[in-house]
N, CA, C and O of each residue as an XYZ file, in Angstrom:
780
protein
N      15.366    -10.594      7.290
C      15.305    -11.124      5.944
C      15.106    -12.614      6.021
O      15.679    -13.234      6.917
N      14.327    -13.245      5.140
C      14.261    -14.869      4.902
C      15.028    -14.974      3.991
O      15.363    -14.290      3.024
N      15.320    -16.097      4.490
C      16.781    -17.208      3.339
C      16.208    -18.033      3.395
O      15.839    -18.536      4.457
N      15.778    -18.704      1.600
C      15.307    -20.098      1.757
C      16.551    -20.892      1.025
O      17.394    -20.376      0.291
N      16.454    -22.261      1.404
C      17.562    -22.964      0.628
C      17.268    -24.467      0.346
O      16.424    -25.156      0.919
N      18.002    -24.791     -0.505
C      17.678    -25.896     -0.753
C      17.625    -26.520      0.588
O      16.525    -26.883      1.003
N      18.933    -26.726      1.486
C      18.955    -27.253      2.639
C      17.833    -27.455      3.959
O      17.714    -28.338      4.809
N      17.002    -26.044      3.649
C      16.242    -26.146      4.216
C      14.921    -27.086      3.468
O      14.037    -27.508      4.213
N      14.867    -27.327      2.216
C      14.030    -28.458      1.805
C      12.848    -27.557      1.278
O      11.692    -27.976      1.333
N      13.098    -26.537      0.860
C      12.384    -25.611     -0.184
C      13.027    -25.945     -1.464
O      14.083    -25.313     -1.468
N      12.924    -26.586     -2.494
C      13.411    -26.797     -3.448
C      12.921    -25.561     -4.526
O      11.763    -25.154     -4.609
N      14.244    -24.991     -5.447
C      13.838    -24.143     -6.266
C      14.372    -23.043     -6.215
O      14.455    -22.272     -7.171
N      14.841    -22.821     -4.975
C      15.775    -21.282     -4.395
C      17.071    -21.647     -4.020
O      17.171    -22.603     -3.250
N      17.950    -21.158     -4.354
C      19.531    -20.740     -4.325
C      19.647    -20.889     -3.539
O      18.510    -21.211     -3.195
N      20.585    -20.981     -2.205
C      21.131    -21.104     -0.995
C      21.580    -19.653     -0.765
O      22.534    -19.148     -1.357
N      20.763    -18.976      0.205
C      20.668    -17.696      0.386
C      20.335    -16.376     -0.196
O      20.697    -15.208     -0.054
N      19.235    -17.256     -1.132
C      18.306    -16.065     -2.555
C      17.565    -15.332     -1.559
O      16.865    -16.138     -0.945
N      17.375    -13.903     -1.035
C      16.150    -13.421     -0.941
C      14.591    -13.681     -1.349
O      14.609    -13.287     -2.516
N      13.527    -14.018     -1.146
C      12.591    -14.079     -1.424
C      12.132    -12.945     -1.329
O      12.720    -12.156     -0.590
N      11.022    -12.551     -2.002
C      10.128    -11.115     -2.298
C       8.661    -11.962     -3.175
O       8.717    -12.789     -4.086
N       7.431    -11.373     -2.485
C       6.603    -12.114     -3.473
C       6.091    -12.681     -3.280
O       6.635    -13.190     -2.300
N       4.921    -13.360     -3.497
C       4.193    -14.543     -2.716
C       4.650    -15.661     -3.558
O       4.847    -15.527     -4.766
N       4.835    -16.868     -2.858
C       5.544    -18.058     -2.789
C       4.856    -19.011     -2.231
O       4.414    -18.903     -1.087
N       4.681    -20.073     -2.988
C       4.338    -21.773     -2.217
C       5.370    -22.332     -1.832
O       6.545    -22.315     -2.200
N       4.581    -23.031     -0.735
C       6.114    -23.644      0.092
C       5.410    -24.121      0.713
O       4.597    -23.546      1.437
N       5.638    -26.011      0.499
C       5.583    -26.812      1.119
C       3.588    -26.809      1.324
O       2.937    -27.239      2.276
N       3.059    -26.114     -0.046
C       1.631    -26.324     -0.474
C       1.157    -25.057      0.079
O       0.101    -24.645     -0.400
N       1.875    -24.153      1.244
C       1.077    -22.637      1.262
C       1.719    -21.608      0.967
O       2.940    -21.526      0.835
N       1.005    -20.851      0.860
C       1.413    -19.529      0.093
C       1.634    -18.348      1.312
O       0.902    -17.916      2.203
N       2.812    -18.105      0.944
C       3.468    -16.844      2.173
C       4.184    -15.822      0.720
O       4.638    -16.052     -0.401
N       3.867    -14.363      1.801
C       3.994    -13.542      1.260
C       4.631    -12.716      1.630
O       4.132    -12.050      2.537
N       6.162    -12.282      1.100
C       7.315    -11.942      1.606
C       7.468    -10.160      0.873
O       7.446     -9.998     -0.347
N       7.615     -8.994      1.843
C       7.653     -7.848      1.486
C       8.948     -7.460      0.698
O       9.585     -8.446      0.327
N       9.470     -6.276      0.366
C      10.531     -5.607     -0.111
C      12.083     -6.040      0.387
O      13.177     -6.091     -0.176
N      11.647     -6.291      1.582
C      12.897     -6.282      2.468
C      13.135     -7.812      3.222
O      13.865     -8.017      4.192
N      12.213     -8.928      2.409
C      12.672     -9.937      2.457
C      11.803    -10.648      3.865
O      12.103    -11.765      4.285
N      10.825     -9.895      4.417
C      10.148    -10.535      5.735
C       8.706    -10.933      5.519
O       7.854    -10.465      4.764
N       8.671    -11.843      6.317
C       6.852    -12.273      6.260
C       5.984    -10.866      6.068
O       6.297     -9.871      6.722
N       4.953    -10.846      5.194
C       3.799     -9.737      5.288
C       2.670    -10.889      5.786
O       2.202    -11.737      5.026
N       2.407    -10.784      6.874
C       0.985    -11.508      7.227
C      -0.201    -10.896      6.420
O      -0.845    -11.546      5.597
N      -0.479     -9.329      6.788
C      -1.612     -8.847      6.394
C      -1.879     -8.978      4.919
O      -3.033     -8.994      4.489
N      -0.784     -9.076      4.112
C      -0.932     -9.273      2.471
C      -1.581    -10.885      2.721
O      -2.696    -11.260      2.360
N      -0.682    -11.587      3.343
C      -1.167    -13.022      3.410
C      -2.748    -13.020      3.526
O      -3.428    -13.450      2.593
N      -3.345    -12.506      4.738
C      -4.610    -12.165      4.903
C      -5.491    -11.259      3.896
O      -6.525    -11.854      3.592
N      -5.425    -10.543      3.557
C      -5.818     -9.571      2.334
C      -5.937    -10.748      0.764
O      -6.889    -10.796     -0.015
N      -5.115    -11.273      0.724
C      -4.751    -12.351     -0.392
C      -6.012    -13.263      0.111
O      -7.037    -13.113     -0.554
N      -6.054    -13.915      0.877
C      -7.252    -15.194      1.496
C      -8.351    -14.476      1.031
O      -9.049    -15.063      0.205
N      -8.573    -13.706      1.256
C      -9.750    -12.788      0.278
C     -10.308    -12.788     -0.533
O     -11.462    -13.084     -0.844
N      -9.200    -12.313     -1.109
C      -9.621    -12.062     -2.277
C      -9.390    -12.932     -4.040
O      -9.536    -12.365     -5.124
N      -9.049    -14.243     -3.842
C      -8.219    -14.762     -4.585
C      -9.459    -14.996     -5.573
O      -9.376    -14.659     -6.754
N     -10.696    -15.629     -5.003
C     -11.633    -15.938     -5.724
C     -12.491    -14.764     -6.701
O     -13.339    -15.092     -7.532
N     -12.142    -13.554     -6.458
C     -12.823    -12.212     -6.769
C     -12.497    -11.796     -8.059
O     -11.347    -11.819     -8.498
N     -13.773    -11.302     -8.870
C     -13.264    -10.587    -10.483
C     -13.342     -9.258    -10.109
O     -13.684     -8.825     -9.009
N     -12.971     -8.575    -11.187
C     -12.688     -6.959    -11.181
C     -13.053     -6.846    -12.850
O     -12.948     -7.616    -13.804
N     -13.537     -5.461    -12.661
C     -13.724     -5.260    -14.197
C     -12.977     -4.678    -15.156
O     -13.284     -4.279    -16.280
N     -11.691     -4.682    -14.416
C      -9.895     -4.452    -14.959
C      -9.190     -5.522    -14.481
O      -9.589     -6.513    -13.869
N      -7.966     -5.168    -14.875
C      -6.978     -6.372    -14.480
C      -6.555     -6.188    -13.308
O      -5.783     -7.023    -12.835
N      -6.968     -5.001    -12.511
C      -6.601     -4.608    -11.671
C      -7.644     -4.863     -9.997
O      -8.868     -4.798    -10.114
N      -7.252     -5.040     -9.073
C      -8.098     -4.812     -7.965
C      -7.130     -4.163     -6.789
O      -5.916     -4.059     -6.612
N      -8.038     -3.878     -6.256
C      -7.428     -2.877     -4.822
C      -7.823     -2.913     -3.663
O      -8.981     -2.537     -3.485
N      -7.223     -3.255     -2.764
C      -7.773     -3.484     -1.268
C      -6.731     -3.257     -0.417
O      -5.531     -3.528     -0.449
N      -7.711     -2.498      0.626
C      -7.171     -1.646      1.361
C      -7.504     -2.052      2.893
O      -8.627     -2.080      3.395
N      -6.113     -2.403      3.605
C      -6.355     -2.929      4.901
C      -6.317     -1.718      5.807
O      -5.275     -1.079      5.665
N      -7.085     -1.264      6.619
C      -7.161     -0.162      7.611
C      -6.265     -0.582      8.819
O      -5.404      0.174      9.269
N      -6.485     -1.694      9.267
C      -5.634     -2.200     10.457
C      -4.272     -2.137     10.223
O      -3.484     -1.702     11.064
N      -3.928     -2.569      9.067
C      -2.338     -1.824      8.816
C      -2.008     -0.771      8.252
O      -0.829     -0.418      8.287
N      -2.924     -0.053      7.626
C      -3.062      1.372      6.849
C      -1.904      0.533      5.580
O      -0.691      0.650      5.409
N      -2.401      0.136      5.246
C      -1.875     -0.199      3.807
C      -2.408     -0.847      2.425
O      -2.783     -2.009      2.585
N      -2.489     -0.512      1.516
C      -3.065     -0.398      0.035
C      -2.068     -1.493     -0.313
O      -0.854     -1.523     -0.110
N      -3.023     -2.554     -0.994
C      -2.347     -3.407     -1.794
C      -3.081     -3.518     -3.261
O      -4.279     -3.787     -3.345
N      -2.043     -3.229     -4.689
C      -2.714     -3.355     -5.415
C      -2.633     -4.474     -6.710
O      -1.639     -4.329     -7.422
N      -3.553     -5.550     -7.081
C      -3.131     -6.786     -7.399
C      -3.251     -6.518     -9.188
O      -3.905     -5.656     -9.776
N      -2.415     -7.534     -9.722
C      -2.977     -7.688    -11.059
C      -3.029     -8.783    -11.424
O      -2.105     -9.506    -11.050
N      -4.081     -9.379    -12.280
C      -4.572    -10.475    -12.683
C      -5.767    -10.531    -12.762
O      -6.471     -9.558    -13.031
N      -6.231    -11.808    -12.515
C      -8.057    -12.207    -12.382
C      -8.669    -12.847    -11.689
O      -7.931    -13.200    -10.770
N      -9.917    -13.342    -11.537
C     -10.257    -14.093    -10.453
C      -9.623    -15.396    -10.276
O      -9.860    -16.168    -11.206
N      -8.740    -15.950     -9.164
C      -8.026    -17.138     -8.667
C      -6.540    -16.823     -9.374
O      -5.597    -17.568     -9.642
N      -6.751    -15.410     -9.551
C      -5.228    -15.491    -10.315
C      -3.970    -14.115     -9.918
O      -2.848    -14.115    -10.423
N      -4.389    -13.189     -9.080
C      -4.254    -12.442     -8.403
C      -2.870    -12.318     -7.856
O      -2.534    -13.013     -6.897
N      -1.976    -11.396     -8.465
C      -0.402    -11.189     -7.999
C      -0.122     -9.902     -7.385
O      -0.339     -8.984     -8.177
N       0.244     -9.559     -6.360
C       0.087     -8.094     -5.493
C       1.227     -7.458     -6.545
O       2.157     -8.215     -6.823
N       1.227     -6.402     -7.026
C       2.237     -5.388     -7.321
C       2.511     -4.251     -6.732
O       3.390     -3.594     -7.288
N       1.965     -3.734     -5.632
C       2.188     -2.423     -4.736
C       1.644     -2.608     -3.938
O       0.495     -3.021     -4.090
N       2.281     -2.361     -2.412
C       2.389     -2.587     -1.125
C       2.110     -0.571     -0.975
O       3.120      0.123     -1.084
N       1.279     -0.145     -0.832
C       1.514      1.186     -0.213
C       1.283      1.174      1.106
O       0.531      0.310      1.556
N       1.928      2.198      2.026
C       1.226      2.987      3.160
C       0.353      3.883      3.023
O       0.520      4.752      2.168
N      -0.740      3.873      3.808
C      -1.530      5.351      3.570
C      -2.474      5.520      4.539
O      -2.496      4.752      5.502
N      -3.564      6.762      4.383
C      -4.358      6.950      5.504
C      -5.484      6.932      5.472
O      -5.975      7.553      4.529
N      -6.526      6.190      6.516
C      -7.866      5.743      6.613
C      -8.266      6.422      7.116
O      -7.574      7.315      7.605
N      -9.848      6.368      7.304
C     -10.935      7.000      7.933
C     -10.853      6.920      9.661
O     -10.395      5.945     10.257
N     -11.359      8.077     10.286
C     -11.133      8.243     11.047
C     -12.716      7.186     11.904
O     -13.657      6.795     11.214
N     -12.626      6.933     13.435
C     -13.497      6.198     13.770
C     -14.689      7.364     13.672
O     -14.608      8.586     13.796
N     -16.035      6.336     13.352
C     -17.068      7.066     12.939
C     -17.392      7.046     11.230
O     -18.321      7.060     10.423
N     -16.131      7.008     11.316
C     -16.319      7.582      9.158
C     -15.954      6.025      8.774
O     -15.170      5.881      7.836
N     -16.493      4.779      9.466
C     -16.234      3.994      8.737
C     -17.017      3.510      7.168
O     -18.215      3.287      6.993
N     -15.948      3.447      6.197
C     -16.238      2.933      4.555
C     -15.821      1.672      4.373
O     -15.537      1.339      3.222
N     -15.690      0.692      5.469
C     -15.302     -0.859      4.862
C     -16.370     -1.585      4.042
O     -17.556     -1.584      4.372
N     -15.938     -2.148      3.058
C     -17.204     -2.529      1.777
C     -16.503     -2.767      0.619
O     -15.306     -2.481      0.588
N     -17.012     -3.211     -0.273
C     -17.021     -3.728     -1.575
C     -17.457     -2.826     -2.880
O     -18.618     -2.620     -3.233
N     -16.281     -2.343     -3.508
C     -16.412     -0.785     -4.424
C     -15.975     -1.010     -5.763
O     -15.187     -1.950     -5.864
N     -16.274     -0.391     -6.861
C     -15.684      0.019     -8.207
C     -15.167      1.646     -8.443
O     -15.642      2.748     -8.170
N     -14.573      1.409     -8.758
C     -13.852      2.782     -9.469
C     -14.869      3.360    -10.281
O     -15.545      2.699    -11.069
N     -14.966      4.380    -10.130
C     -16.404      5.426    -10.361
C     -17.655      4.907    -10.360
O     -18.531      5.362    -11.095
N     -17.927      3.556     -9.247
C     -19.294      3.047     -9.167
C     -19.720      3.909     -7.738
O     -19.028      4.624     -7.013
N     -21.320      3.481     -7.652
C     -22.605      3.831     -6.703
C     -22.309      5.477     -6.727
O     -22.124      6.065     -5.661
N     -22.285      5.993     -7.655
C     -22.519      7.433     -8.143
C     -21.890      8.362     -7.399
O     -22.300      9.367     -6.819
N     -20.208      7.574     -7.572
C     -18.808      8.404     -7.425
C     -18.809      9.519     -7.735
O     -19.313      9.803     -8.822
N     -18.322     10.428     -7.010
C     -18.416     11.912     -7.441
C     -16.766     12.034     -8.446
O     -15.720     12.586     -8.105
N     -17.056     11.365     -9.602
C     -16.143     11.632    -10.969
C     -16.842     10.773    -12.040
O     -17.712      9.907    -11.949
N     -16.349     11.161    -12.808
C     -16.518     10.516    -14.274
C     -15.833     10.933    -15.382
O     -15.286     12.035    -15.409
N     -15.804     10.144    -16.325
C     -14.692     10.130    -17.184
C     -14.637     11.391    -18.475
O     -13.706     11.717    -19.212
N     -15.880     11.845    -18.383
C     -16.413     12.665    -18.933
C     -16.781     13.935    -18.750
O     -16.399     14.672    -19.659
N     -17.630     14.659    -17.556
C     -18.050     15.683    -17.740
C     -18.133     15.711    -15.938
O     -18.625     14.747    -15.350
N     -17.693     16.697    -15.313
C     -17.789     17.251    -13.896
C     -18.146     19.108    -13.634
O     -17.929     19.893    -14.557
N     -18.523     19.439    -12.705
C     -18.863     20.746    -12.673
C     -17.774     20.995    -11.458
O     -17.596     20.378    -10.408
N     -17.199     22.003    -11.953
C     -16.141     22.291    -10.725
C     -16.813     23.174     -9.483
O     -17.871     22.657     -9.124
N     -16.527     24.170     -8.863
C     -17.225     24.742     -7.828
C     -17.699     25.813     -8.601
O     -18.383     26.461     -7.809
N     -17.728     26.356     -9.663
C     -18.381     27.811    -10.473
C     -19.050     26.858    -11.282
O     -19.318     27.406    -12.351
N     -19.390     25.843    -11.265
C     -20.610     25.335    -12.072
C     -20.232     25.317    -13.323
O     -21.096     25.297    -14.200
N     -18.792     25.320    -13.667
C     -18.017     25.349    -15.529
C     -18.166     23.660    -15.691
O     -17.276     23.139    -15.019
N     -18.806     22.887    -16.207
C     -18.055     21.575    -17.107
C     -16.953     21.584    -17.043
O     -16.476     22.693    -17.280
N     -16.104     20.659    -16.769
C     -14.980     20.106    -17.088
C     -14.934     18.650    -17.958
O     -15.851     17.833    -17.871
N     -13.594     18.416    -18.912
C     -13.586     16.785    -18.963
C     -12.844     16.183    -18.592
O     -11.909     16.783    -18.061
N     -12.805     15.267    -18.613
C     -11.467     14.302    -18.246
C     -12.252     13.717    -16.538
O     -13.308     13.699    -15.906
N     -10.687     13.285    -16.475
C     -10.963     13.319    -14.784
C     -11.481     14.374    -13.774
O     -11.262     15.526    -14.146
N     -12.216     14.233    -12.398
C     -12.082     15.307    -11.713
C     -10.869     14.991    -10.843
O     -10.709     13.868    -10.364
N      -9.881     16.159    -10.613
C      -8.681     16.211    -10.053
C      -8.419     16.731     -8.875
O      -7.330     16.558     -8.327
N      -9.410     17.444     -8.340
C      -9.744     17.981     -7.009
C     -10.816     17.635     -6.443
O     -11.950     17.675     -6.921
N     -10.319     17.099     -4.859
C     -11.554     16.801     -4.444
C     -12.747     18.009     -4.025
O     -13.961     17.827     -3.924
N     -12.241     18.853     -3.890
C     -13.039     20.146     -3.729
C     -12.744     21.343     -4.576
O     -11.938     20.968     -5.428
N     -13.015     22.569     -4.733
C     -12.815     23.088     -6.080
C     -11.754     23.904     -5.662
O     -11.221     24.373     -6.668
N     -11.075     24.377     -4.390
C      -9.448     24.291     -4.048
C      -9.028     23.587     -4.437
O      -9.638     22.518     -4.469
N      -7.858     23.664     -4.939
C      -6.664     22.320     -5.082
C      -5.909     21.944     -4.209
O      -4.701     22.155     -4.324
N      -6.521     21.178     -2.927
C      -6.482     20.447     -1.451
C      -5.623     19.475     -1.548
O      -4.859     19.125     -0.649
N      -5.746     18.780     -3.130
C      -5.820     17.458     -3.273
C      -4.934     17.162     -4.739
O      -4.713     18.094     -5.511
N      -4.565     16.079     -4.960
C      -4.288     16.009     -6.357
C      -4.784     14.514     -6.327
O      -4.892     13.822     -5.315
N      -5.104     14.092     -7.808
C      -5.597     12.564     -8.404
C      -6.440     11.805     -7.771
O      -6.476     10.587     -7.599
N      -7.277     12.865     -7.362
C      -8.759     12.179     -7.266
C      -9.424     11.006     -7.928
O      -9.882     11.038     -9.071
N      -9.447      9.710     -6.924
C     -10.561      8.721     -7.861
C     -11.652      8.340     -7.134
O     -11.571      8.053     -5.940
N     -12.668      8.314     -7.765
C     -13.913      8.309     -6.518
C     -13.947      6.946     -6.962
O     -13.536      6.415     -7.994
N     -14.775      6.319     -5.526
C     -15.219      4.594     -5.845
C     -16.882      4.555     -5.175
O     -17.744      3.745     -5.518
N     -17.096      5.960     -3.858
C     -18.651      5.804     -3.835
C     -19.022      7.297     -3.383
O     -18.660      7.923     -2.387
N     -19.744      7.610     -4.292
C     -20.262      9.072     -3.659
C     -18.725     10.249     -3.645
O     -18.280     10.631     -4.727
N     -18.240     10.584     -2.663
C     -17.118     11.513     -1.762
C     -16.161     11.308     -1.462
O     -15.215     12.010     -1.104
N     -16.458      9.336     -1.696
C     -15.290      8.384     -1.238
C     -14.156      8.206     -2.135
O     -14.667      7.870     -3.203
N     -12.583      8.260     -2.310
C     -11.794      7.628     -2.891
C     -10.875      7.648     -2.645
O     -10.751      7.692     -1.421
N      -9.148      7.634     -3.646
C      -7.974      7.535     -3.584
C      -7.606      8.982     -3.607
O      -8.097      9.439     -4.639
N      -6.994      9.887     -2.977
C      -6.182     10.794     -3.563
C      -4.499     11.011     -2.785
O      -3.932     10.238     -2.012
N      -4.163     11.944     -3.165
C      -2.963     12.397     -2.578
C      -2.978     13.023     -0.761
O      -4.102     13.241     -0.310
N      -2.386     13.149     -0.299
C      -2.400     13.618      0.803
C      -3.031     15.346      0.647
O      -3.186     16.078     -0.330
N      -3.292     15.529      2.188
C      -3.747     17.157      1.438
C      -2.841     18.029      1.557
O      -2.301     18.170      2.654
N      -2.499     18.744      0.561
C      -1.181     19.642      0.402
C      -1.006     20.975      1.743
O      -0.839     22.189      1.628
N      -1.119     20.191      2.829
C      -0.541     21.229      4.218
C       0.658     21.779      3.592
O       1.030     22.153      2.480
N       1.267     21.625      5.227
C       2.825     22.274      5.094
C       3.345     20.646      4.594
O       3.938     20.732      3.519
N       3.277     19.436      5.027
C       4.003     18.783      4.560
C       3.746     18.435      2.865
O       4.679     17.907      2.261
N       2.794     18.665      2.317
C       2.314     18.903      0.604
C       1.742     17.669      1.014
O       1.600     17.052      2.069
N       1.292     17.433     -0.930
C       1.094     16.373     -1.172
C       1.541     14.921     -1.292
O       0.944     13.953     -1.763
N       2.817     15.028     -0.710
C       3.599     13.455     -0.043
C       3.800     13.986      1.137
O       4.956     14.390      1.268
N       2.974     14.176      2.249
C       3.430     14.471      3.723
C       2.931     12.993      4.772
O       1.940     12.660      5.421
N       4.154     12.483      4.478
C       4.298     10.999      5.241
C       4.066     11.378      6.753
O       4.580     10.502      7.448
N       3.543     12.259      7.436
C       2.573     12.415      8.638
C       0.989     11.926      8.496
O       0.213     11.615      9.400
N       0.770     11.962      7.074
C      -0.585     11.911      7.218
C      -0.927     10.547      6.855
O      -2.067     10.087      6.803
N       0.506      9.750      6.529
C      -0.030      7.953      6.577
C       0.593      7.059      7.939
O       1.534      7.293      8.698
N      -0.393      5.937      7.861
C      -0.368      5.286      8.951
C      -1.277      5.936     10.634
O      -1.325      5.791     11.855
N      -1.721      6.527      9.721
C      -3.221      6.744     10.655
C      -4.678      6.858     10.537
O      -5.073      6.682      9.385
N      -5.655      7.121     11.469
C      -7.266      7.392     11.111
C      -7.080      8.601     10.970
O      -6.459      9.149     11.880
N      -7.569      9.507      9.723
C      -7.209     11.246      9.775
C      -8.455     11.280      8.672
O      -8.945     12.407      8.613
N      -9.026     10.405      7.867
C     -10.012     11.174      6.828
C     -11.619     10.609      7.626
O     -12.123      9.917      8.511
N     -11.824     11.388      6.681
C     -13.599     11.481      6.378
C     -13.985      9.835      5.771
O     -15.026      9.313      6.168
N     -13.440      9.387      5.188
C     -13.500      8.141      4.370
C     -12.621      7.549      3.149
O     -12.408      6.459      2.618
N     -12.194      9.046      2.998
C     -11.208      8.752      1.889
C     -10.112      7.802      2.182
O     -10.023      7.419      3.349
N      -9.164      7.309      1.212
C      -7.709      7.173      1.544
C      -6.961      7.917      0.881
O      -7.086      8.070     -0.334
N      -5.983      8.544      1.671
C      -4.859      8.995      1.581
C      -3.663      8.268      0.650
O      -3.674      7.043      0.528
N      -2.720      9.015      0.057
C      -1.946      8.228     -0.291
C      -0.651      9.204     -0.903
O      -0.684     10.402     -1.183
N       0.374      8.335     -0.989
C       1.641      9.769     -1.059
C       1.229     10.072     -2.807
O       0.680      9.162     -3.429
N       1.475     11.114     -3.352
C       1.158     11.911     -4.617
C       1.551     11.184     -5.590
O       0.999     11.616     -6.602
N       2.363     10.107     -5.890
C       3.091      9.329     -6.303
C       2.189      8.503     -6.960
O       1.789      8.560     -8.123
N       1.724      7.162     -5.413
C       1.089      6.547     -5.523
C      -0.836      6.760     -6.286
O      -1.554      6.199     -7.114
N      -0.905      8.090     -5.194
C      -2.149      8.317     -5.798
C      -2.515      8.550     -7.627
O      -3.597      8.439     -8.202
N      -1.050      8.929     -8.230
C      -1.070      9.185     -9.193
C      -1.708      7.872    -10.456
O      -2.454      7.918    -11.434
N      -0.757      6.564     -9.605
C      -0.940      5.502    -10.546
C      -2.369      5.291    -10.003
O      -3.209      5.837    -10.719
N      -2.731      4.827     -9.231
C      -4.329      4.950     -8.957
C      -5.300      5.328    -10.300
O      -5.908      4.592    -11.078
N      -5.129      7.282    -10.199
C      -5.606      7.821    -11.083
C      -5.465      7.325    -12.516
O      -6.306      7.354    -13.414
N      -3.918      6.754    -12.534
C      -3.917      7.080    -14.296
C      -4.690      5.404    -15.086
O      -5.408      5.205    -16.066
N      -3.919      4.287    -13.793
C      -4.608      3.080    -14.063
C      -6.077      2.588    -13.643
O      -6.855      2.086    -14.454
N      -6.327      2.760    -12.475
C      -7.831      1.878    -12.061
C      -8.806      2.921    -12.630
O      -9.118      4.043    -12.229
N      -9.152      2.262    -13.591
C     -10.153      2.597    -14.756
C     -11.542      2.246    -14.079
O     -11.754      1.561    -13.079
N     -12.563      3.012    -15.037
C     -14.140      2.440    -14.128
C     -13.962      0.763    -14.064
O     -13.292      0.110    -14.864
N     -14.504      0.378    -13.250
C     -14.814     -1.026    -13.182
C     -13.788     -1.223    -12.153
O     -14.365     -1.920    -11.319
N     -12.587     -1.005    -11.732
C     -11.682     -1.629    -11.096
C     -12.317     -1.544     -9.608
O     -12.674     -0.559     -8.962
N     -12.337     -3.401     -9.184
C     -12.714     -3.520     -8.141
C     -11.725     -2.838     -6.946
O     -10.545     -2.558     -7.155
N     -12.431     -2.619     -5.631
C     -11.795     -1.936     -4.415
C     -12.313     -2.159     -3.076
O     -13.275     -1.673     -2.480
N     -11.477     -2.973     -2.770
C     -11.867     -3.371     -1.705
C     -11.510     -2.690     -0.093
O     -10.317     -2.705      0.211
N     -12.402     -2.158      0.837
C     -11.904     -1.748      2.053
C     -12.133     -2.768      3.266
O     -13.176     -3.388      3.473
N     -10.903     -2.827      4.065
C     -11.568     -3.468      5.181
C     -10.674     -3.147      6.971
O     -11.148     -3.640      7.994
């Protein structure tokens, strides 16, 4: 855990406040996880993306090297992380690192009208990535590519085996939870970043 204190000549924090959050100090910005410790890779992920618009309030970028989803809210130069997930990347070969929108470059969903595997219309979201229910809260960002839930093995759809590794095709993984807010918030336009 970090303790900042006055003593230490961080002015502004209590003498033994937890920090959580990204924070200036002493003119740079460090970015402190749940449990009170440096997150470098947010730090790095953040250098990024600070200058970047989204066509929600929302953006998303996804570090493979740490298998973790960070998802920001704000705007361009204005960017505050609100979810730190774990989850699971593409396996080598299936690399998708790039620059994405939420149902852009002719995402297999839309907000409107999908054909399930019997060729019926559906509306709304598509909710399966295949016309089994493999999957729950499907969001496409290119083609095949997107967010969903883990695939409902024996461990289901939160089977924390299947994060923190290379295991998809391109997709990311994510516990049923998480994938959910995904689905219900990053609306078309929401930028997504992989890297």
């Amino acid at each position: 855990w970090y303790f900042l204190s006055r003593s230490q000549g961080w002015d502004g924090y209590a003498k033994g406040a937890m920090v959580v959050g990204l924070h200036n100090i002493d003119g740079k910005k460090y970015a402190f996880d749940q449990s009170g410790a440096q997150d470098t890779r947010l730090e790095w992920v953040m250098s990024r993306i600070m200058g970047l618009s989204s066509g929600t309030q929302y953006l998303i970028a996804v570090d493979s090297a740490s298998y973790h989803t960070y998802v920001f809210q704000g705007s361009s130069g204005n960017w505050t992380p609100i979810y730190n997930w774990m989850c699971g990347v593409w396996m080598d070969g299936y690399s998708k690192v790039g620059d994405y929108y939420v149902g852009g470059d002719d995402a297999c969903y839309n907000w409107t009208r999908w054909k399930d595997g019997r060729n019926n219309f559906k509306g709304g979201y598509r909710t399966t990535y295949y016309p089994e229910d493999d999957i729950r809260y499907f969001t496409g960002i290119c083609l095949d590519l997107g967010f969903h839930s883990c695939i409902g093995w024996e461990g289901g759809y939160s089977d924390w085996g299947q994060l923190g590794k290379n295991i998809s095709h391109g997709c990311i993984r994510l516990l049923e939870s998480c994938a959910k807010w995904v689905y219900d918030n990053a609306l078309p336009g929401t930028r997504v970043l992989l890297y």
